[in-house]
N, C-alpha and C positions, 0 to 999 in steps of 0.2 A: 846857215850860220857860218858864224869865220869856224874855218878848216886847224886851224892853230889851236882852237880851248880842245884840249885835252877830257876825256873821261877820265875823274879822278876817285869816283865812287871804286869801294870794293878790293882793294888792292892790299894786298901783303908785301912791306908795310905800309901802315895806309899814308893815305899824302898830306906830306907838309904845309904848312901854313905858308914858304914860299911857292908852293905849285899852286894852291888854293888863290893866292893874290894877284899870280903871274896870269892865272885864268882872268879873274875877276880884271883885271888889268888891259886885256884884250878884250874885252866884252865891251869895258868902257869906251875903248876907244873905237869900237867899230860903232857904238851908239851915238858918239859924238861924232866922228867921222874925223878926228882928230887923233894923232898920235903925242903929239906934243901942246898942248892948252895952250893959250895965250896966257899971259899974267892975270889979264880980268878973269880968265875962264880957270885959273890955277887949284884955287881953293875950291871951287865944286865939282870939280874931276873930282880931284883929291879927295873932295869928303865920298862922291860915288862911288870909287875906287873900295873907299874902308868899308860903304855899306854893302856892297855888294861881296867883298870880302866874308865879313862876319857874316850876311844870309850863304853863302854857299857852304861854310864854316859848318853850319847847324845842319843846313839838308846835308850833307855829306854823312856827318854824326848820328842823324837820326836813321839814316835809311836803313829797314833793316832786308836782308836777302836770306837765300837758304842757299845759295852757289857757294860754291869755293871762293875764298877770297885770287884773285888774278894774278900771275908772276910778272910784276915790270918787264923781267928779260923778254919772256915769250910772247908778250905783247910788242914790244919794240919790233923784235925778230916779223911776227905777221904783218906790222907797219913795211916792214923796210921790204917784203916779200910783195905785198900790195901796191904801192909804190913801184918795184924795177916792172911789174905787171903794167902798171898802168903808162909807165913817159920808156917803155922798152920801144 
């Protein structure tokens, strides 16, 4: 799957409705294979974009865990450790 959607489940605080769309937003477009819709193709991006939106919206809400919810920081931190590991 594209490397860019983020895990957004679980997190203190949890995530916004713009992280939530910015996923759903890349999902669309690796499906389409498209970043930018033509006009014809505008309006059903667009609407997949909101559906997939609103179902991520709910799985997110409903999942329940028994983990600690996750620190943004110290997630970034093991990204960017992972990362100088991997292209060092």
């Amino acid at each position: 799957m594209c490397r860019n959607i983020k895990t957004l489940a679980n997190f203190e605080p949890p995530a916004t409705i713009d992280e939530v769309r910015a996923s759903a937003l890349q999902f669309v477009r690796k499906l389409s294979g498209s970043t930018h819709p033509s006009h014809a193709n505008e309006e059903a991006f667009n609407r997949a974009v909101d559906e997939v939106t609103a179902s991520a919206e709910r799985l997110i809400q409903s999942l329940q865990t028994k983990a600690p919810p996750r620190n943004r920081e110290e997630e970034m931190r093991k990204a960017r450790e992972r990362s100088q590991k991997r292209f060092a």
